[in-house]
DOROKE-482186 format. One record per residue: x, y, z of N, C-alpha, C in turn; residue in one letter. Coordinates in steps of 0.1 Angstrom, whole numbers, plus 2048, in hexadecimal, padded with zeros to 3 digits. Example, Ala and Ser with C-alpha at 12.3 -4.5 7.8 and 13.67 -1.06 7.14 Angstrom:
! residues 2
8847C784E87B7D384E8847DF84EA
8807EA8478897F584788180084FS
//
This chain:
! residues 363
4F3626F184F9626F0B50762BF0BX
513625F0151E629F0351D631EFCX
52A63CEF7532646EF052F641EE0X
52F634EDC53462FED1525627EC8X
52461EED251A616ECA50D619ECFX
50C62BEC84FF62FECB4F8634EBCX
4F9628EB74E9628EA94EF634EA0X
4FE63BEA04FD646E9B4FA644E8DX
4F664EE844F164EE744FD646E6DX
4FC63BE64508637E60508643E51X
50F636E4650E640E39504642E2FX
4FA638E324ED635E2C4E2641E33X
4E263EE3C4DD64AE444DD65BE3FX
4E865CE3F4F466AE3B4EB668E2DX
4EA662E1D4E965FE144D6662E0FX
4D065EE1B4C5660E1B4C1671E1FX
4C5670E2C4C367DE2D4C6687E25X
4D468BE204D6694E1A4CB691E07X
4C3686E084BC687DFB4B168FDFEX
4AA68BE0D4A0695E114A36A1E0CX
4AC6A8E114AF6B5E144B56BBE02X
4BA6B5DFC4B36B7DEB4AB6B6DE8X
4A36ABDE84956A9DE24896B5DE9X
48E6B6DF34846BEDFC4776B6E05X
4746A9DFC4696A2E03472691E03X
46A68BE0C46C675E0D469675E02X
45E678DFF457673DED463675DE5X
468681DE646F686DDB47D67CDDEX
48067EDE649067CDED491666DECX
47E662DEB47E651DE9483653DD6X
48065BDCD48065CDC2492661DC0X
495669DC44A466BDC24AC65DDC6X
4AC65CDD04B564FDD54B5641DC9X
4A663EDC64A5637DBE4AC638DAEX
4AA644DA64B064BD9A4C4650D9DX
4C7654DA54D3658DA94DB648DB1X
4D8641DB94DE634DBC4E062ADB9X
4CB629DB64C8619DB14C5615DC0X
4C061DDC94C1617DD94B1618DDBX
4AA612DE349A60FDDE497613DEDX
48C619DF1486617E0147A625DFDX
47561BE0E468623E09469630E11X
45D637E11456644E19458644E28X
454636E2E455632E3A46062FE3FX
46C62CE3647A627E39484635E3CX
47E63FE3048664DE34480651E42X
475651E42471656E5147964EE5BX
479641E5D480640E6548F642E66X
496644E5F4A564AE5C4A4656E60X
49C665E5E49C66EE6149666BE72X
48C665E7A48E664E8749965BE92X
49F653E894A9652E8D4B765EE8FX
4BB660E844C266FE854BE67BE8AX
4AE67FE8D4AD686E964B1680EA5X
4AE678EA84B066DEB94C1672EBCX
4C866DEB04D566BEB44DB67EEB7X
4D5685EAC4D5695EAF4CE69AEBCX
4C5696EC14C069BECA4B16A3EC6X
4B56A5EB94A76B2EB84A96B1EA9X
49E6B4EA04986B4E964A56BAE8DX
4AA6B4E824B26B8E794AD6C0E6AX
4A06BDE6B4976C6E5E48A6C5E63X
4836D4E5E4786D7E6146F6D2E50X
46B6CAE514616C5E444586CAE43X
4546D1E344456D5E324486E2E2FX
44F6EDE3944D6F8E3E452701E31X
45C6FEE2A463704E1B459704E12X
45F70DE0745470CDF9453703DF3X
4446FFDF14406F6DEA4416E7DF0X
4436EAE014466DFE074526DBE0AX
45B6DFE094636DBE0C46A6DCE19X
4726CEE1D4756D2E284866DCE29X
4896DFE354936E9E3749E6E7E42X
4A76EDE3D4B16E5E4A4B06EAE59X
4B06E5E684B36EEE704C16EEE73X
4C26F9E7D4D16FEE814D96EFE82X
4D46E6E894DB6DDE8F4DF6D0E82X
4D16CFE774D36CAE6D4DE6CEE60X
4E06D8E624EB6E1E5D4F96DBE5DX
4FB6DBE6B5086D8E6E5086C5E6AX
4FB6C0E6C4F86B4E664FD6AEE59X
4FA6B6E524FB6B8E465066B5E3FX
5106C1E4451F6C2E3F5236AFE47X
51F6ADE5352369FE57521696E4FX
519696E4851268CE3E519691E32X
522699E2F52C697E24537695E26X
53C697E3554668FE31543686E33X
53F67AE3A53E66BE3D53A663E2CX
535670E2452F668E17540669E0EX
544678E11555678E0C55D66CE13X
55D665E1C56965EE21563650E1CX
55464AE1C551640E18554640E05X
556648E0055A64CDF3567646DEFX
56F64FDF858064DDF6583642DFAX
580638E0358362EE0957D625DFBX
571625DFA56E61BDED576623DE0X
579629DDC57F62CDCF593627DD3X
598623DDF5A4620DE459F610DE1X
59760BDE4595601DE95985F7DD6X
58F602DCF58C5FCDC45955FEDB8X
59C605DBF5AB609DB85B75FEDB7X
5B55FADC55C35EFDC75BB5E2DC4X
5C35D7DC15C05CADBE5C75C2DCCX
5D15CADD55DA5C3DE05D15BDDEAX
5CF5B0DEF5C85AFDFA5CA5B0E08X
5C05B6E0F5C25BCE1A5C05B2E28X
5C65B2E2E5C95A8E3A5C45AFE48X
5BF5ABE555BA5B2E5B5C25A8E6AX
5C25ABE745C75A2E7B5C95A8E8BX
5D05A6E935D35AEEA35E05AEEA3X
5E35B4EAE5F25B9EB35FD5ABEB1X
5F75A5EBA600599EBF5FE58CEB0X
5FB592EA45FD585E9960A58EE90X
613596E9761959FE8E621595E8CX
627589E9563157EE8E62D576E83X
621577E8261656BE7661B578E6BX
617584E6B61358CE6361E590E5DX
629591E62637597E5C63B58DE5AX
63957FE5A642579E54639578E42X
62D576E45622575E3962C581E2EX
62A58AE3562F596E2A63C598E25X
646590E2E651590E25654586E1EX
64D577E2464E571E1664556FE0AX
63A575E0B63657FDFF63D587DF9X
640590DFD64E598DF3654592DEDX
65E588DF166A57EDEF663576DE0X
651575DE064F56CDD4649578DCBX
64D583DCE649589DC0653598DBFX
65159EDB465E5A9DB465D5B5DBDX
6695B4DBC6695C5DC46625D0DC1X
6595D5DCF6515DCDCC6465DDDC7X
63D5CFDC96315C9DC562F5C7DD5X
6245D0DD361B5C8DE36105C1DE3X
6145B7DE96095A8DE75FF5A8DF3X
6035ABDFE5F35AEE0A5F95BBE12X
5EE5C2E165EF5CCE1D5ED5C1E2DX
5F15C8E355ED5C9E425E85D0E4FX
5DD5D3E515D85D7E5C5D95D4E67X
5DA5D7E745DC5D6E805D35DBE88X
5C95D3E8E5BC5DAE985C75DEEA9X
5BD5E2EAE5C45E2EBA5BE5D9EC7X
5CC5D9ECE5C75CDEDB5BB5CCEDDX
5B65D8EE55A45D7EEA59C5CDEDEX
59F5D1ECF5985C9EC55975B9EC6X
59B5B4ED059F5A7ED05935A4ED6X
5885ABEDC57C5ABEE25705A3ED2X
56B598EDC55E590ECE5575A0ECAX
54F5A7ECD5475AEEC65555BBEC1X
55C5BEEC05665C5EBD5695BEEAFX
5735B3EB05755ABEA956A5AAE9CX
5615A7EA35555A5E965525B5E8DX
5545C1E935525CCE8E55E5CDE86X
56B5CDE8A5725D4E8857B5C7E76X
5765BEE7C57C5B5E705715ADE68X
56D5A3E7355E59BE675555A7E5EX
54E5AEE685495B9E5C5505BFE4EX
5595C1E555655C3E445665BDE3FX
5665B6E4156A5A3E3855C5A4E32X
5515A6E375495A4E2D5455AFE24X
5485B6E265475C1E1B5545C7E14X
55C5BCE155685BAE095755C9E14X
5725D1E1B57A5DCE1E5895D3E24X
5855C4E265925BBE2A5925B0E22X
59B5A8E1F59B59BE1A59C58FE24X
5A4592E295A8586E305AA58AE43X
5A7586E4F5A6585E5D5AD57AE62X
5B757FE6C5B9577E725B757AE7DX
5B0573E895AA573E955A1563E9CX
599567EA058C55DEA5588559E99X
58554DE9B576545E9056754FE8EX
567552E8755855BE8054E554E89X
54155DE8E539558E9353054FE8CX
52454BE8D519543E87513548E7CX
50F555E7F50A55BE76511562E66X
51D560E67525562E5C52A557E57X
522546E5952753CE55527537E43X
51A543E3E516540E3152154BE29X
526557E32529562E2953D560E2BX
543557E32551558E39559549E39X
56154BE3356553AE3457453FE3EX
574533E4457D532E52586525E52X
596529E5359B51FE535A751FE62X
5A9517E695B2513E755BF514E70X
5C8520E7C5D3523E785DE51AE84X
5D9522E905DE515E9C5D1516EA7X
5D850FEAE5D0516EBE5DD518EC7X
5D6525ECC5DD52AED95D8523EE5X
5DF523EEE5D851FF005DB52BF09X
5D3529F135D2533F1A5E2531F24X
5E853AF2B5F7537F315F9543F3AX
5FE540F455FF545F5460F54AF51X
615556F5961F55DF5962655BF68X
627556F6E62F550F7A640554F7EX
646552F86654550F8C656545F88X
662548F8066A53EF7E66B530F86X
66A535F9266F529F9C661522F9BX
65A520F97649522F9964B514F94X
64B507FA064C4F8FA16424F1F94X
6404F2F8F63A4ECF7E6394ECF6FX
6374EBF696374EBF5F6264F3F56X
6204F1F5E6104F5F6060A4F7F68X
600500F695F6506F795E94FEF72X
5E24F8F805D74F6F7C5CC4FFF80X
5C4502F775B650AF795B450EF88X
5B0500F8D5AE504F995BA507FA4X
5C5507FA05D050FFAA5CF51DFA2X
5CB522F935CC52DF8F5BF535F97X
5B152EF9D5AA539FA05AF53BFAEX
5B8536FB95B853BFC45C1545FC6X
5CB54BFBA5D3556FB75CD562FB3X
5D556DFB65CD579FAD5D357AFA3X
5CA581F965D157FF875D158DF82X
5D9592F755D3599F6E5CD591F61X
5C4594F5D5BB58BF515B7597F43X
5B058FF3E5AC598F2E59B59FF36X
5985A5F2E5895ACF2E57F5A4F2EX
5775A0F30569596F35564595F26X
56959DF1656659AF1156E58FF03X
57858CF0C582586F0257E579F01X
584576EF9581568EF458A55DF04X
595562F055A255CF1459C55CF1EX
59256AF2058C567F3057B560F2EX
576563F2156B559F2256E54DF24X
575547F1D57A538F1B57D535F2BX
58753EF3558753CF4357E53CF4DX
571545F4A566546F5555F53AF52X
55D531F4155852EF3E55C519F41X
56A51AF4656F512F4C57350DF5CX
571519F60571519F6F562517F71X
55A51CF6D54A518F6E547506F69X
54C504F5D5444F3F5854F4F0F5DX
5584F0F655624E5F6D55F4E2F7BX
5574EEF835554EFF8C55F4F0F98X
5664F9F925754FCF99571506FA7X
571507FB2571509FC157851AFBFX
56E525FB9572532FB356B53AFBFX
578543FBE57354AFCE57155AFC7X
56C55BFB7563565FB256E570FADX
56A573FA357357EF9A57858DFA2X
57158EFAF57359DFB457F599FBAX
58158FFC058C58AFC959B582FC1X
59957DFB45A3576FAB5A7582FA0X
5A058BF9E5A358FF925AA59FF98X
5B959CF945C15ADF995BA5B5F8DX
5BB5B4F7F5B55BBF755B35B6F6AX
5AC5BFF5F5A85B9F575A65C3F48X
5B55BDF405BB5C8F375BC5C4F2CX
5BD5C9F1F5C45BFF145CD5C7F14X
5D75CFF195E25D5F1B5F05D2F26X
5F25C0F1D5F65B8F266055BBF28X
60A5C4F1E61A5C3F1E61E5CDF2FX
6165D6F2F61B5DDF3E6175D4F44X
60E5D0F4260A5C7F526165B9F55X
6195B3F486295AAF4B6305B2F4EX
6355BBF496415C1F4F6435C5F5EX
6385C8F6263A5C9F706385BEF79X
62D5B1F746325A8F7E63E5A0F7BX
6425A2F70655598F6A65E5A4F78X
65B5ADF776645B8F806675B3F90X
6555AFF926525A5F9F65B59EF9EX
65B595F9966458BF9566E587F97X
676593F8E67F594F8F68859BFA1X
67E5A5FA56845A5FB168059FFBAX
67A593FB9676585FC366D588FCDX
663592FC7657596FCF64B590FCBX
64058EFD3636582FCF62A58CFC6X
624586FBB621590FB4611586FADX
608593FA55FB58BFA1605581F97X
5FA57AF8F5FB571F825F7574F76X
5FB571F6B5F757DF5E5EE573F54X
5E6572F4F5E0568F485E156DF3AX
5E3566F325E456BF245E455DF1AX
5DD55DF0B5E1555F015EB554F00X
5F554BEF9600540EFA60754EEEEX
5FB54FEE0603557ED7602566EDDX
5FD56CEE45FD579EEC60D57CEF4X
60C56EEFA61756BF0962756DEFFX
627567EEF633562EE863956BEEAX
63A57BEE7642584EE464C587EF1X
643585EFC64A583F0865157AF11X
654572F0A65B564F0E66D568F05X
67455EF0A680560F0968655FEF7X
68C565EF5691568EE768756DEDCX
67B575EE3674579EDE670591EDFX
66B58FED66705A3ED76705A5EE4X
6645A2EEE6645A6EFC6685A2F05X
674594EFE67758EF0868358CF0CX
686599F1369359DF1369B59CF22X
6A15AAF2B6A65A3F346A25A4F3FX
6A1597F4669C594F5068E58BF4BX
68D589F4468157FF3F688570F4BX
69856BF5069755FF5369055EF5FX
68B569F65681569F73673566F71X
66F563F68664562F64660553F5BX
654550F57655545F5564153FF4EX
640540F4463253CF4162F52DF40X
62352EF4662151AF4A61151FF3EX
60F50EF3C5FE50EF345F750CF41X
5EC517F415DF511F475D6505F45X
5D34FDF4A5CD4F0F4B5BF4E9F5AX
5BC4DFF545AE4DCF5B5B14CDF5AX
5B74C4F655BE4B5F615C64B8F56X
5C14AFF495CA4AEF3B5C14B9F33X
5BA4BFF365B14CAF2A5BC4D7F28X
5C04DEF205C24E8F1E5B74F5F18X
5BC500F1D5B050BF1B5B5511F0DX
5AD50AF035B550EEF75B0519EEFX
5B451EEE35A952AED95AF525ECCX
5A352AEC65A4529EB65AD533EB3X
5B3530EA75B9540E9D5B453BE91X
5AD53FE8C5AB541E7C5AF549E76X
5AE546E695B3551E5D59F550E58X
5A0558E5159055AE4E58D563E40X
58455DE36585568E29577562E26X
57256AE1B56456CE1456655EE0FX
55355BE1155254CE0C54754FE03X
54C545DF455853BDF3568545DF4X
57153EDF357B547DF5580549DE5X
586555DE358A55BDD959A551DD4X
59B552DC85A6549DC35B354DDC5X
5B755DDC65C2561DC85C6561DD7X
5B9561DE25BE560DF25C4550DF6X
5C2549DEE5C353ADF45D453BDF5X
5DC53ADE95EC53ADEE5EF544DF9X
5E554FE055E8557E0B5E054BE1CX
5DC549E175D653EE1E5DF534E24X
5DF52EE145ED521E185F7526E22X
601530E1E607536E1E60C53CE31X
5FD540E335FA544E415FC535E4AX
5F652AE435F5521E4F603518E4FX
608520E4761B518E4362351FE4DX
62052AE50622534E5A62052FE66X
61252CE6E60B52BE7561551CE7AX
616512E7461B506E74629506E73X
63350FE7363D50CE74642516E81X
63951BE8863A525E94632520E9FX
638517EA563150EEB162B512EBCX
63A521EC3635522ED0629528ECAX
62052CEC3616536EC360E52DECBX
612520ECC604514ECD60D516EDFX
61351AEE461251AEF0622512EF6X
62550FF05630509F0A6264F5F09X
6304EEF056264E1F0562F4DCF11X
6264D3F1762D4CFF276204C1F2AX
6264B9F3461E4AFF3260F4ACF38X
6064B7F395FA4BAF3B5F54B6F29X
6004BAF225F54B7F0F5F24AFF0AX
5E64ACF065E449EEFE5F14A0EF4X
5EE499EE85F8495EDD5ED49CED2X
5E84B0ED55E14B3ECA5EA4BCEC8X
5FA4BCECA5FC4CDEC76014CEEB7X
5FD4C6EAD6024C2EA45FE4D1E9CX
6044D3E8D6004DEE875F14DEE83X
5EC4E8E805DB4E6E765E04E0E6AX
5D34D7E665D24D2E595CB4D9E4FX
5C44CFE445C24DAE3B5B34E3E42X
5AE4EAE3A59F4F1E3E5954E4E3FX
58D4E7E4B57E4E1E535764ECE54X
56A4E8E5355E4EDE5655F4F3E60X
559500E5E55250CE69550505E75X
54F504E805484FEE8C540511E8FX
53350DE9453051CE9A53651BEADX
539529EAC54252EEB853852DEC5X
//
């Protein structure tokens, strides 16, 4: 079990317990929750909450029965419990009374859509007065670009309103009834090479006999690659031997093989999405000097490209004031090409913009 996703008490949890610990008894503490929330469960449900929160404590957080008239009582360790369970109930408070305060909607997104994102917000400003803020923005971090990350840190918010609007991956299956999902571009997967580097594109199978640095085994870039080197049946001499590392902390890792590069020493290969790769390509923030030693080609399988979705994604049905934020995004999205990658004659004739919104496909 990791550090993190170990079952700890959420706020419901915290909520219940600390009714025990007024009420003195379940009976009592099933009767308060009901009269004070409007929140319903049984006898059997607090017991389980309380041995859960003892498991995650280690040891018994109230002794039951043992007080007057039955009641249970706190131990040492429940104590310090206790105070934990007010604050977690204070920050779930202030966060909903912030939340229910502003009308602005909140945007959620990664590192590398800061070109989508800042352009969104200034010409937002531009259509209404100074000093009116029309979407907030949030920024997860690299690692978050991980599917079960992603899903925590953005779809769960989305559905409980703490975000309005995602931009990332297509929502999984299970949030098909609760999430409406619309196509912003697609990125392709794209190799970081020497300039001198004889093509215009690497194919798959010349990319596995190199060593690489790659994404985490959990990204959407390197599934999509294990996932193509396997149903292509490409001649893979195994990830211990191809793979130099495996980071979403791609900007050091360019910088030092562009440095290779640059001083004409032979160096791994960097794999990255097309809109990840943008910022470091030429006339772009990272793509400064000495970028002409360097050189990104698309990865390819014959004429296939290794592509990814980008959606924008909001509560379904969608709300009437996000749609011009919508439009808006994929006017964005469509008038900013490289995000969709370097096009070279490996591409069919799909690199056209997204059209309007299609149905969910599940992932």
């Amino acid at each position: 079990m990791g550090k993190v996703r170990d079952r700890a008490p959420d706020e419901w949890d915290c909520v219940v317990f600390m009714a025990v610990v007024e009420a003195g008894t379940r009976q009592r503490a099933v009767r308060l929750l009901a009269d004070r929330y409007d929140e319903h469960i049984t006898v059997e449900g607090v017991r389980t909450i309380l041995l859960k929160i003892n498991r995650w404590l280690g040891r018994p957080a109230l002794r039951e029965g043992v007080g007057p008239r039955g009641k249970a009582e706190l131990t040492v360790r429940g104590r310090r419990f206790q105070r934990f369970c007010e604050r977690v109930r204070s920050l779930y408070q202030e966060e909903r009374g912030r939340l229910a305060e502003s009308d602005v909607p909140r945007l959620v997104c990664l590192p590398h859509h800061a070109t989508i994102v800042k352009t969104l917000y200034v010409e937002m400003l531009a259509q209404h007065p100074a000093g009116v803020e029309k979407v907030g923005i949030e920024e997860l971090q690299q690692s978050d670009r991980g599917n079960e990350s992603f899903f925590d840190q953005a779809f769960w918010p989305l559905t409980t309103g703490t975000y309005h609007l995602a931009i990332g991956q297509p929502p999984p299956a299970e949030f098909r009834d609760e999430l409406q999902s619309d196509l912003l571009y697609q990125s392709q997967l794209e190799v970081l090479v020497p300039a001198d580097y004889p093509g215009d594109a690497m194919p798959l199978a010349e990319f596995v006999r190199s060593v690489s640095h790659v994404p985490p085994k959990d990204s959407r870039a390197r599934i999509l690659l294990e996932e193509r080197i396997a149903a292509r049946r490409i001649d893979d001499p195994g990830e211990e031997r191809r793979v130099a590392s495996a980071t979403y902390e791609i900007g050091s890792v360019i910088e030092r093989v562009a440095l290779l590069h640059e001083c004409g020493l032979s160096s791994p290969l960097v794999l990255a999405p097309s809109d990840i790769a943008l910022i470091y390509k030429p006339g772009m923030r990272f793509g400064g000097a000495g970028v002409e030693h360097s050189k990104w080609v698309p990865l390819h399988h014959e004429s296939e490209r290794l592509t990814l979705e980008v959606h924008v994604t909001t509560a379904n049905p969608r709300p009437n004031h996000l749609r011009p934020i919508v439009a808006l995004l994929k006017k964005i999205c469509a008038d900013q090409p490289r995000l969709r990658g370097e096009v070279t004659s490996v591409h069919h004739d799909d690199v056209e913009p997204p059209g309007p919104v299609y149905a969910l496909d599940p992932v």
